[in-house]
N, C-alpha and C positions, 0 to 999 in steps of 0.2 A: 319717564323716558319713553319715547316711542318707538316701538321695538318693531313695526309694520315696514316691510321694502316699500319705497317710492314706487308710482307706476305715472309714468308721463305720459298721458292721453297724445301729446304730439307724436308720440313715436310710434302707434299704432296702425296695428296693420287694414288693410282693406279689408281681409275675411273676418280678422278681429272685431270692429266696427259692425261688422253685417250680424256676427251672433250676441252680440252687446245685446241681453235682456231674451236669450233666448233659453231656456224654454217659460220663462216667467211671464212675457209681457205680449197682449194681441192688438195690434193697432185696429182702429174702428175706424174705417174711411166712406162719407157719401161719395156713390159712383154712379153710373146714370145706366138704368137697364130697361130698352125697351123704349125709350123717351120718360122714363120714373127714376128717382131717385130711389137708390138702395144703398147697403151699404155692406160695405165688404172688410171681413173680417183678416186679416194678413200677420203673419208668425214674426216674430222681431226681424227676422234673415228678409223679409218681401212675400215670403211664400203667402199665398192667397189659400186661407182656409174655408172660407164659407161668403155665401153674401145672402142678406138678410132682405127683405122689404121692409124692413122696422128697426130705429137705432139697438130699441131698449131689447127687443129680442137677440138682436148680434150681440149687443156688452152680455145678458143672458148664456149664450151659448159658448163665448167666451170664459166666463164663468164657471158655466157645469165640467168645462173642459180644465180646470184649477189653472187659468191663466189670467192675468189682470187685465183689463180694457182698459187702452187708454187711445185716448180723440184723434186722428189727424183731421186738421183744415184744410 
């Protein structure tokens, strides 16, 4: 028997949604600095934590900071 409450993702709130994966998850985005690609490191919520010159040094930094990197396209 499954003894866990339901939780319907439809019924979710906007500030709910925005902390979904917060404090666990850092998104990795290329963003253009200078006419160069970098990439910019961002908190589940949007918050902009750092931006890199280098993918592998932002998922890095991410990293040391006990958060998981994951890709936006």
């Amino acid at each position: 028997m499954n003894d866990k409450p339901q939780f319907d993702i439809r019924r979710i709130t906007p500030e709910a949604l925005l902390a979904l994966g917060t404090p666990f998850l850092a998104y990795i985005r290329p963003i253009a600095v200078d006419g160069r690609t970098g990439f910019a490191v961002h908190a589940a919520n949007g918050e902009r934590l750092g931006v890199f010159s280098d993918r592998i040094v932002a998922m890095a930094a991410a990293r040391q900071h006990d958060l998981e990197p994951v890709s936006v396209h």
